[in-house]
Residue frames relative to the residue before (quaternion, step in Angstrom):
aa qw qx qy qz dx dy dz
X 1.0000 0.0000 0.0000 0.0000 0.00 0.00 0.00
X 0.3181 -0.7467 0.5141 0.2773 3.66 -0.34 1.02
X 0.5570 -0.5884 0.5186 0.2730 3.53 -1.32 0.49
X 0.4578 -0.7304 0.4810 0.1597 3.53 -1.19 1.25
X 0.7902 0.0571 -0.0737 0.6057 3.70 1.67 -0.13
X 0.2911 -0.7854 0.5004 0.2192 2.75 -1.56 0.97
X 0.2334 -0.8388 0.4786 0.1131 3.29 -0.44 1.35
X 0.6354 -0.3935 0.5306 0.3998 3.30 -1.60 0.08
X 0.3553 -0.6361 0.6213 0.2883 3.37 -1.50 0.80
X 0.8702 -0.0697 0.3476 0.3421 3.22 -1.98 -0.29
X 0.8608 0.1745 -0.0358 0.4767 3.19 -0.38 -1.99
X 0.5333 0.5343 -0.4603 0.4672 4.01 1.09 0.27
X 0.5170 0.5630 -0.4361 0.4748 3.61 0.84 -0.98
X 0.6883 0.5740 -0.2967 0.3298 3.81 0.55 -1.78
X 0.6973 0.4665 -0.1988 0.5066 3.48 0.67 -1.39
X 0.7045 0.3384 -0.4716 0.4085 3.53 0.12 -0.96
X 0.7940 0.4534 -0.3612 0.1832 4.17 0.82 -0.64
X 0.3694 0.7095 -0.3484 0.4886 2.76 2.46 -0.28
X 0.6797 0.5534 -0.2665 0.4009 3.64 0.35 -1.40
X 0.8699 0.0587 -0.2009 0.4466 3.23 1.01 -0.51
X 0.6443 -0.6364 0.2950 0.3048 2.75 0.74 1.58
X 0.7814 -0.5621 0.2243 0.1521 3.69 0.67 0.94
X 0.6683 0.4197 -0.1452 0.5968 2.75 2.40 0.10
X 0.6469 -0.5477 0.4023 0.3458 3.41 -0.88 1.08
X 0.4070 -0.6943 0.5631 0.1875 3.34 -0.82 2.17
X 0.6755 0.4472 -0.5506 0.2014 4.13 0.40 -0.39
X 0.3640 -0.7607 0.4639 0.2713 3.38 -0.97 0.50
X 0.4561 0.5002 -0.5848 0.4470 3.27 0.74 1.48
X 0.8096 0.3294 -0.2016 0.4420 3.17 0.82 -0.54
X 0.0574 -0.8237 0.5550 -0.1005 3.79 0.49 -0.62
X 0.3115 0.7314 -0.5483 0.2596 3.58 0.95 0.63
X 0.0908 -0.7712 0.5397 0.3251 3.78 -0.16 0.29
X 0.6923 -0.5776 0.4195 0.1054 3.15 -1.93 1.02
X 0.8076 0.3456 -0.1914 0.4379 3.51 1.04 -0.48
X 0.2633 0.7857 -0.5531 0.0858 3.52 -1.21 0.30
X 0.5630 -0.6750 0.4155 0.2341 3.35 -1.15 1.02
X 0.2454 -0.9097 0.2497 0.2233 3.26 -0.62 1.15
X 0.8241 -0.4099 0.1456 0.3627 3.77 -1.17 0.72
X 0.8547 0.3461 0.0210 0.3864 3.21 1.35 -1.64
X 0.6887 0.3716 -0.1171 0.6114 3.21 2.07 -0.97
X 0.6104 -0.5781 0.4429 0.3114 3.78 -0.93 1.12
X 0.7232 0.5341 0.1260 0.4193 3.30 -0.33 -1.43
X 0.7618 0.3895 -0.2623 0.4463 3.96 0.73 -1.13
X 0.1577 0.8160 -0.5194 -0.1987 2.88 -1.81 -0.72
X 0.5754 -0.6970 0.3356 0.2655 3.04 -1.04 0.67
X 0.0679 -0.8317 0.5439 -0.0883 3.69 -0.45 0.88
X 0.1631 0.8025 -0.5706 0.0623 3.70 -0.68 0.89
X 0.1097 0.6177 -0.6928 0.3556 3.97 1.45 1.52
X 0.1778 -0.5736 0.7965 0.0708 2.76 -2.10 0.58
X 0.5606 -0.6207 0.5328 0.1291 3.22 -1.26 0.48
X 0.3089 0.8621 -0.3984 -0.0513 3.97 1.15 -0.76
X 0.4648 -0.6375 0.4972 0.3610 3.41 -1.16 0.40
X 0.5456 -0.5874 0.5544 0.2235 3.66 -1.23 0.01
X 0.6759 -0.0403 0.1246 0.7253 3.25 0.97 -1.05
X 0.7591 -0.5413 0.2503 0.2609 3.06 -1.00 2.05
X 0.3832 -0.5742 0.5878 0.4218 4.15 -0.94 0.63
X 0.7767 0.4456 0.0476 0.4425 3.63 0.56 -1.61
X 0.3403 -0.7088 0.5027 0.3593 3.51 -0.68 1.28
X 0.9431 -0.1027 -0.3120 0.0514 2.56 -1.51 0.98
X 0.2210 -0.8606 0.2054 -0.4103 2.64 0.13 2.21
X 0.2654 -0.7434 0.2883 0.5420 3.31 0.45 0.07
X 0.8134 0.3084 -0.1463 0.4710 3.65 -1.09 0.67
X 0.4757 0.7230 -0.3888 0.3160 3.53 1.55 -0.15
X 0.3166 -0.7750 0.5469 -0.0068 3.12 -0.96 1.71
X 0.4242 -0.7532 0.4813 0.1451 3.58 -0.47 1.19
X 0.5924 0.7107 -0.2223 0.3075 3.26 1.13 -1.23
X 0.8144 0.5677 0.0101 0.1198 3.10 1.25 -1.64
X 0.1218 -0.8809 0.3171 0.3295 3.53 1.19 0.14
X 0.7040 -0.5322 0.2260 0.4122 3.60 -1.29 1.14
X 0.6522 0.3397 -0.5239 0.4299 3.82 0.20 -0.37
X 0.4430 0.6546 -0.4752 0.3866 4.06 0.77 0.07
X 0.8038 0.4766 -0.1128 0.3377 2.89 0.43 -1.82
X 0.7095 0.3381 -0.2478 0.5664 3.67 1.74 -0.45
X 0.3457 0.6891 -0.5488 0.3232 3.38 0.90 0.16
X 0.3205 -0.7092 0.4466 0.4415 3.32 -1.52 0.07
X 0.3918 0.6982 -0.5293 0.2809 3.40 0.50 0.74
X 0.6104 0.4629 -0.3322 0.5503 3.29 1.36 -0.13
X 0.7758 0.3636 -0.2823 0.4315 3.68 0.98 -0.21
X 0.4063 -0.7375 0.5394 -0.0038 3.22 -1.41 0.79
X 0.0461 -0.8209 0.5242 0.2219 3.82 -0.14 0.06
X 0.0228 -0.8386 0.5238 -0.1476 3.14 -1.34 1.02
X 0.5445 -0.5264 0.2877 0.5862 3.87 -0.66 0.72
X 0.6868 -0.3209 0.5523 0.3469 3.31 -1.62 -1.21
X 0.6164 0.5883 -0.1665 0.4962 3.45 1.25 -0.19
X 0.6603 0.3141 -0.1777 0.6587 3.05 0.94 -1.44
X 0.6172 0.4251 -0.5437 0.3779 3.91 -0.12 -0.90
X 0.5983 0.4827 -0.4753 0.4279 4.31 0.44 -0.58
X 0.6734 0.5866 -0.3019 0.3336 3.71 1.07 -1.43
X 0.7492 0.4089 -0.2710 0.4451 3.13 0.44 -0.86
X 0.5187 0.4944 -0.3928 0.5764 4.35 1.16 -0.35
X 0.6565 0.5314 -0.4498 0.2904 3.91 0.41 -0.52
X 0.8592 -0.0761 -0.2017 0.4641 3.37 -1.19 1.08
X 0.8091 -0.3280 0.1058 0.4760 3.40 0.49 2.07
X 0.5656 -0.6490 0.4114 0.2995 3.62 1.12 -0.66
X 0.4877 0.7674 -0.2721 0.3149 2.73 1.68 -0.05
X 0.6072 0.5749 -0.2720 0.4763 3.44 2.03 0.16
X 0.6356 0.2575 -0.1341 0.7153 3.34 1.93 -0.36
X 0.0603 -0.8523 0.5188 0.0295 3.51 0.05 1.27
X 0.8013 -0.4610 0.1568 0.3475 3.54 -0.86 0.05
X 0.4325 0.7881 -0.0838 0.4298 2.80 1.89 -0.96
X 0.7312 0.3162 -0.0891 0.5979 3.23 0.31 -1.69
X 0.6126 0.5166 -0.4043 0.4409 3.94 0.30 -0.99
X 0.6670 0.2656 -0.3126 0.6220 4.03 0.36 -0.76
X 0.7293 0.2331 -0.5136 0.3873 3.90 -0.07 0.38
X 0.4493 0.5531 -0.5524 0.4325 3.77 0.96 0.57
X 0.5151 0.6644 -0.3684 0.3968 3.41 1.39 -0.94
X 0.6569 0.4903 -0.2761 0.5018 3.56 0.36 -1.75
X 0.6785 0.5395 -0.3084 0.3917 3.36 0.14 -1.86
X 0.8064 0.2697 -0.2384 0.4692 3.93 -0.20 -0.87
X 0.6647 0.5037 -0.4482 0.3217 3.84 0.79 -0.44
X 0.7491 0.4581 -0.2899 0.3808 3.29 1.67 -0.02
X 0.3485 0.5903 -0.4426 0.5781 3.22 2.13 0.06
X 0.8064 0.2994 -0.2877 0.4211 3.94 0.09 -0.50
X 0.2923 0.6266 -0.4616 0.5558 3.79 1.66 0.59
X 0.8742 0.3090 -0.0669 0.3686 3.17 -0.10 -1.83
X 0.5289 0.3881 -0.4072 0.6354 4.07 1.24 -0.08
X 0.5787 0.5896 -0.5618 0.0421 3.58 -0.03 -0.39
X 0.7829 0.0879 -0.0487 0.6140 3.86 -0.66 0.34
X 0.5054 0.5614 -0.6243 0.1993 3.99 0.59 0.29
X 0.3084 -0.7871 0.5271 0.0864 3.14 -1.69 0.83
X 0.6413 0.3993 -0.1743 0.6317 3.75 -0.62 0.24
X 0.7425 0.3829 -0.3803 0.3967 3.37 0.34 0.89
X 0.6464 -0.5260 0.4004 0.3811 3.61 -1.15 0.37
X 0.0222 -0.7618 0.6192 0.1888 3.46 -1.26 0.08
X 0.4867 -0.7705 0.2997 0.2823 3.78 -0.98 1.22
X 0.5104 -0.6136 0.2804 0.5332 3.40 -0.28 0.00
X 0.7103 -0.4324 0.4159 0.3682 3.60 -1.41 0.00
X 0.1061 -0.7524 0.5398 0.3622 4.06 -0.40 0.58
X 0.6205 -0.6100 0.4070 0.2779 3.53 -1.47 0.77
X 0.3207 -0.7712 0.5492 -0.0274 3.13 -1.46 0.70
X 0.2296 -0.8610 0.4492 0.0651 3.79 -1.00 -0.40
X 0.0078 -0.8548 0.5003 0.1377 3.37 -0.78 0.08
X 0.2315 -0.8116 0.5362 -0.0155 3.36 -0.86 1.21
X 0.1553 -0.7528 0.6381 0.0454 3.65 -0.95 1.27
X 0.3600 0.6598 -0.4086 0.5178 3.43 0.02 0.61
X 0.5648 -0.4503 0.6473 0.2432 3.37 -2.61 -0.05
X 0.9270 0.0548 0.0477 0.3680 3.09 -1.29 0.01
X 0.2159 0.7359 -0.5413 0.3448 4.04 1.13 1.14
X 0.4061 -0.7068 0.5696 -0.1052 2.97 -1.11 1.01
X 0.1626 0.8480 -0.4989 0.0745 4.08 0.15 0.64
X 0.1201 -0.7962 0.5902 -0.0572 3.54 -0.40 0.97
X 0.1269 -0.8360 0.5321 0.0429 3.59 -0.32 1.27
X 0.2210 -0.8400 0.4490 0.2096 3.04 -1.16 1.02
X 0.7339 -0.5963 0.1342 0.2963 3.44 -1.27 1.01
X 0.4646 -0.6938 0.4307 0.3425 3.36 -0.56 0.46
X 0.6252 -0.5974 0.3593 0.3508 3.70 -1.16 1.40
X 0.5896 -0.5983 0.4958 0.2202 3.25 -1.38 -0.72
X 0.0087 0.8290 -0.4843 -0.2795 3.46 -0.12 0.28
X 0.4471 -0.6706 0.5916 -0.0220 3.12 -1.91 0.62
X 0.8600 -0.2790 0.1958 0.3798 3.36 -0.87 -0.49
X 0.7957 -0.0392 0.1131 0.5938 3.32 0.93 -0.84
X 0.7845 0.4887 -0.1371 0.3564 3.64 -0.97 -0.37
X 0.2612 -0.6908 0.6139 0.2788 3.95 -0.92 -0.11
X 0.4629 -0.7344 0.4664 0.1699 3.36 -0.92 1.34
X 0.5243 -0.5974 0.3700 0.4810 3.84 -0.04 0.26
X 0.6228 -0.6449 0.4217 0.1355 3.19 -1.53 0.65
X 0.2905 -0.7154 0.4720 0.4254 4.38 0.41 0.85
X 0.6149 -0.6087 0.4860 0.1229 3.31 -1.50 0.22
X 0.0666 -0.7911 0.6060 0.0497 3.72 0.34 0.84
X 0.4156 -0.6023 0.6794 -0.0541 3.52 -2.09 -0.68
X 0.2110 -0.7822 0.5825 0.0659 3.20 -0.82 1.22
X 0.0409 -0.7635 0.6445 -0.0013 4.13 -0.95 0.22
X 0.2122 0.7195 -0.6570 0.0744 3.31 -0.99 0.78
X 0.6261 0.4349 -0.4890 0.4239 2.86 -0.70 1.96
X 0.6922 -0.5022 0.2563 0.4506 3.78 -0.92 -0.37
X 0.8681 0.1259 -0.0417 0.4784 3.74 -1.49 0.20
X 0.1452 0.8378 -0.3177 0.4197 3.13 1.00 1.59
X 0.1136 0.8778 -0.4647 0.0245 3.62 0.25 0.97
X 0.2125 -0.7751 0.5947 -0.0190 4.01 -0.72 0.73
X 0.4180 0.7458 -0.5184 0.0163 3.63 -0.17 0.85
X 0.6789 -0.6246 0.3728 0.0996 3.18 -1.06 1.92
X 0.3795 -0.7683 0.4834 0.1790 2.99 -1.07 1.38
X 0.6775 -0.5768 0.3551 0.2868 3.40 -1.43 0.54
X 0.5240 -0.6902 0.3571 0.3487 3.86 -0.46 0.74
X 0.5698 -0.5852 0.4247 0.3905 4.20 -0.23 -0.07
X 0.0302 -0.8586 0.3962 0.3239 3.39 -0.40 -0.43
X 0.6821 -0.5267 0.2443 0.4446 3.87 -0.68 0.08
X 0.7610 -0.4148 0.4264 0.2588 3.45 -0.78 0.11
X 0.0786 -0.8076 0.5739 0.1105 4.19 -0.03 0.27
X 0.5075 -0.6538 0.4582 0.3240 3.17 -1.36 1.07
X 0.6639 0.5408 -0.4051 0.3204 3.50 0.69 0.40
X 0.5966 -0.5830 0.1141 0.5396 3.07 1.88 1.05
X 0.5294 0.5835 -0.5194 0.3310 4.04 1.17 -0.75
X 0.6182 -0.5028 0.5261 0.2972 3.59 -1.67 0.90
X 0.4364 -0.4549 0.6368 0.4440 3.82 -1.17 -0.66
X 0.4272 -0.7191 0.5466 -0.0396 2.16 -1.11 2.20
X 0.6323 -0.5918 0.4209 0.2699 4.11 -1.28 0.73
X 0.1897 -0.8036 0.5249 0.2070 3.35 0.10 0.68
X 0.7745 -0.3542 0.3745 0.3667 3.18 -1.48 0.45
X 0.3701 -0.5930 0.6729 0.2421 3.61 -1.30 0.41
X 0.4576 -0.6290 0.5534 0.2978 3.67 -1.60 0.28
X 0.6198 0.3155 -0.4971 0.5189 3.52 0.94 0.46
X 0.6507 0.4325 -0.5216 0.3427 3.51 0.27 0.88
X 0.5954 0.5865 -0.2355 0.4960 3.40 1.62 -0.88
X 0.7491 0.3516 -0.1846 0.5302 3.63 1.23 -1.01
X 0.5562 -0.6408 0.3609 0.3869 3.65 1.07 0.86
X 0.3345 0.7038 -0.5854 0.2238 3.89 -0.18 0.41
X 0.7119 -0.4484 0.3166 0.4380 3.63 -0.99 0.39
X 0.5866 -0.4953 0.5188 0.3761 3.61 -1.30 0.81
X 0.6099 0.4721 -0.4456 0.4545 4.30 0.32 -0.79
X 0.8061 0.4221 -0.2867 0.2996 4.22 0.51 -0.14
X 0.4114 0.7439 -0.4354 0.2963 2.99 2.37 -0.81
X 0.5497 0.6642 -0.2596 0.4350 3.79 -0.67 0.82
X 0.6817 0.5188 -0.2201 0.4667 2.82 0.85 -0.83
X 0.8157 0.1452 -0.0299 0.5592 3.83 -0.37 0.79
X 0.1928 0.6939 -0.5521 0.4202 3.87 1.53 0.17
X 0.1736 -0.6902 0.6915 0.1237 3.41 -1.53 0.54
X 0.5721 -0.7157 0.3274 0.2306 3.01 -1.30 1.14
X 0.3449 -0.7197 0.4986 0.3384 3.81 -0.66 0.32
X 0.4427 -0.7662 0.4302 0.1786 3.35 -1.31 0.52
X 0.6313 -0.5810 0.1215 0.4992 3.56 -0.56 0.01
X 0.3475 -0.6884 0.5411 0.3356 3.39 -0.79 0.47
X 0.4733 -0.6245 0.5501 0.2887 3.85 -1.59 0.65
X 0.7245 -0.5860 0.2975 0.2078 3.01 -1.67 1.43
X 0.5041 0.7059 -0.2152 0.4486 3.43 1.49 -0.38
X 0.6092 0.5871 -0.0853 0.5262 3.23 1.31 -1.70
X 0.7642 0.4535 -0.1876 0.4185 3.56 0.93 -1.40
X 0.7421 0.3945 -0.3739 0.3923 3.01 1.04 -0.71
X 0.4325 0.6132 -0.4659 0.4688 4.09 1.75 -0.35
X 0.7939 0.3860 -0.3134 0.3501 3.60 0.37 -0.83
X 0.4876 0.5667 -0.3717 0.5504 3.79 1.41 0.07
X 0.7035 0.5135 -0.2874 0.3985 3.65 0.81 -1.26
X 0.5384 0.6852 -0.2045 0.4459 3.29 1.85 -1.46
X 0.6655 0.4400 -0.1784 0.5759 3.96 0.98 -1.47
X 0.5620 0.5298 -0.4030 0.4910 3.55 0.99 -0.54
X 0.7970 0.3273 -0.2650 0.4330 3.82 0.18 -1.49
X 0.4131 0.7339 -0.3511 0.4091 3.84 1.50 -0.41
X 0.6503 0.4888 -0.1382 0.5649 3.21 0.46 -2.18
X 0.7341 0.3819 -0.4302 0.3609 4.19 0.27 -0.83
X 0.5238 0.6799 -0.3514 0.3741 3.67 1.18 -1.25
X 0.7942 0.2440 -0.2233 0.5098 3.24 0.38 -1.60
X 0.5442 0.6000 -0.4357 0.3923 4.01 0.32 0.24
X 0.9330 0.1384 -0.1141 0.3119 3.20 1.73 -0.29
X 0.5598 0.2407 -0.3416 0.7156 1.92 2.25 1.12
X 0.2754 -0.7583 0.5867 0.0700 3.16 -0.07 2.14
X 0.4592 0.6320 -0.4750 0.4052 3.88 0.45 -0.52
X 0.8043 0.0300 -0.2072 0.5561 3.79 -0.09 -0.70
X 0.4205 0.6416 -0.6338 0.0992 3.89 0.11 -0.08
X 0.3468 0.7683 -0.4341 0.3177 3.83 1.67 -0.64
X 0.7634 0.4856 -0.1081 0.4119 3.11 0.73 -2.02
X 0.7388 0.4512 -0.2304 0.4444 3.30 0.32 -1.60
X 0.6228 0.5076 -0.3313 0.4947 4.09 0.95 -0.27
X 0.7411 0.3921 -0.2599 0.4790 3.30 1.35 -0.86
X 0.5813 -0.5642 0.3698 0.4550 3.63 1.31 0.48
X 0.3325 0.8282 -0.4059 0.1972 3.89 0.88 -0.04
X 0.7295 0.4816 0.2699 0.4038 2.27 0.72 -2.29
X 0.0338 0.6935 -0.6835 -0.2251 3.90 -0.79 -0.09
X 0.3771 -0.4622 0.6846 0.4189 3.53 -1.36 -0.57
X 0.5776 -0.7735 0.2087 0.1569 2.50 -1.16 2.22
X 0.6291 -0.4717 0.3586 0.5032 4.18 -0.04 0.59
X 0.8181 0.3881 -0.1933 0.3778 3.65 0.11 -1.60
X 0.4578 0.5220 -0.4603 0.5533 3.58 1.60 -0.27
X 0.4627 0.7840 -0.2761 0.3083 3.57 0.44 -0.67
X 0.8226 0.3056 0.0415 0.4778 2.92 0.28 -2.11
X 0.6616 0.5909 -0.2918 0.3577 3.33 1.14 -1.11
X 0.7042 0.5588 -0.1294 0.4185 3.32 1.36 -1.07
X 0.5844 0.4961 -0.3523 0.5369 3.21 2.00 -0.79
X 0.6000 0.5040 -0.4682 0.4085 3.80 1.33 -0.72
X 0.5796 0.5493 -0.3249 0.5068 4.03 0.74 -1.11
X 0.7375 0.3242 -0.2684 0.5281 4.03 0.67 -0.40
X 0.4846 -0.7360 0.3965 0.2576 3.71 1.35 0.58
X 0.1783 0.6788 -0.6061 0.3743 4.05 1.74 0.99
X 0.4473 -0.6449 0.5915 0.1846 3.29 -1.49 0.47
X 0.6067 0.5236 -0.2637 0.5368 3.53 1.23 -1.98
X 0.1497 -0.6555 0.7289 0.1288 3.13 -1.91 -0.13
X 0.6110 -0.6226 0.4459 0.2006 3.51 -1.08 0.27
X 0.1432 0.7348 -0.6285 -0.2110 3.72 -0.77 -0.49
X 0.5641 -0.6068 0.4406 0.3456 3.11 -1.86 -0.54
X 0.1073 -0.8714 0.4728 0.0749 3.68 -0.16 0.71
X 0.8150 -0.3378 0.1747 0.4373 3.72 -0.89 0.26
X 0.8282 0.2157 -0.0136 0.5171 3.25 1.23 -1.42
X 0.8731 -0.0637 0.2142 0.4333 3.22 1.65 0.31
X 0.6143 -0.6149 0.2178 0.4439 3.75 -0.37 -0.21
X 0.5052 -0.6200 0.5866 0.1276 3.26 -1.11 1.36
X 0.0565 0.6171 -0.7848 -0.0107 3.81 -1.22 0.90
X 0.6157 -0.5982 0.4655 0.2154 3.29 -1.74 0.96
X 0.4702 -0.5593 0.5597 0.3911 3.55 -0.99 0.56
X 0.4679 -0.5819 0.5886 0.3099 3.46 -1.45 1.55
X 0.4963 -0.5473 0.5701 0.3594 3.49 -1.92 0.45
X 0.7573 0.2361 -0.5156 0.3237 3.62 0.08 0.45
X 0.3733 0.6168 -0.5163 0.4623 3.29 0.65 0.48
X 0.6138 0.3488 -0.3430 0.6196 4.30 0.70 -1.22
X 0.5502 0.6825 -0.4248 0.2259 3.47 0.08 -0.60
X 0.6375 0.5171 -0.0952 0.5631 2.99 0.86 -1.97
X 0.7311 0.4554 -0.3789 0.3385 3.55 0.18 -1.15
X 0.4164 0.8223 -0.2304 0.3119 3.35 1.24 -1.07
């Protein structure tokens, strides 16, 4: 009787959870998959999936016709991922996590677990929350796993248990670490803001920010101070710069921090202004 799928062997399952170091390849979620359990010496608890990319079984989600069975079990076709996500990505046919995007989670995370490997001296974000639903039709939306930073473990998102029907669970957002430029770990986004939902839920699952260093507070007062002068004298752009257009211009900035006798200086960064890691903060790292 021929087999109805082509599955992953043994030693593929191994590699794809080894390769990724045991943690969910989406890069919202990064929950990792293992832990030692509470009650049994010796056990553990373990919720990695193995998942295909393109469907073992015709017609599947993502199931590529084209391909020929040693394809279809290779581990290029597989991906590792919590329990959660392997259900997410199969839901309506797959047609929300195409093939495409699943082999650039691949790339994406084999170099996020490159670049953390053995690093030391450094922060680690929290875990994004998760859930579990007994029941029909439940619905689980993990939230995203913090950042890390300089030091410390960012707090962990909040998840949720359900048992029963039409049952939804969406995971809070991990914490993140501290920055050497003294800001705390900052609240990550919620998944009803990231996964489009109405503007009344944004919030929901938001991670909390941490404290920021007395150093930090007073740059970001001095910062609203040299802000608050810019646009007072130039009413021309204040239109913009209020409406988020616009920054106040970097070199105003600096000039005003040299005339106010500031050592640090600012830059411009992707999302905005750069402040300089405080010197006891490098210090420490050191």
């Amino acid at each position: 009787m021929p087999k109805s799928r082509d599955d992953f062997s043994k030693p593929v399952m191994d590699a794809l959870a080894k390769r990724a170091a045991f943690i969910c390849s989406n890069p919202d979620c990064r929950a990792q998959t293992l832990a030692p359990s509470d009650t049994e010496p010796g056990k553990y608890l373990y919720i990695g999936k193995a998942a295909h990319i393109c469907a073992a079984a015709k017609g599947g989600p993502r199931f590529d016709s084209q391909m020929s069975v040693e394809e279809r079990c290779s581990i290029d076709n597989g991906i590792f991922l919590c329990s959660n996500c392997a259900d997410l990505i199969d839901k309506n046919g797959g047609a929300d996590f195409l093939s495409e995007l699943l082999h650039e989670w691949n790339r994406t995370h084999a170099k996020w677990v490159t670049n953390n490997l053995n690093k030391k001296s450094q922060g680690r974000g929290g875990n994004g929350g998760s859930g579990t639903i007994i029941g029909n039709r439940g619905t689980v939306i993990g939230g995203r796993g913090g950042e890390g930073g300089i030091s410390g473990i960012g707090g962990s998102g909040g998840g949720g248990f359900i048992k029963g029907d039409d049952g939804m669970i969406i995971g809070g957002n991990g914490g993140s670490c501290g920055t050497a430029d003294g800001r705390g770990g900052r609240g990550a986004r919620g998944p009803t803001e990231r996964f489009g939902f109405p503007t009344d839920m944004w919030g929901i699952g938001r991670g909390g920010a941490g404290g920021n260093h007395p150093e930090f507070i007073r740059r970001m007062k001095l910062l609203r101070t040299v802000r608050a002068e810019y646009l007072t004298k130039f009413q021309e752009d204040a239109t913009y710069i209020e409406a988020g257009i616009d920054l106040v211009p970097v070199d105003w900035v600096n000039q005003r921090l040299v005339e106010l006798g500031e050592t640090w200086r600012i830059r411009l960064g992707d999302s905005g202004y750069q402040l300089p890691a405080l010197p006891e903060i490098e210090k420490g790292l050191e």
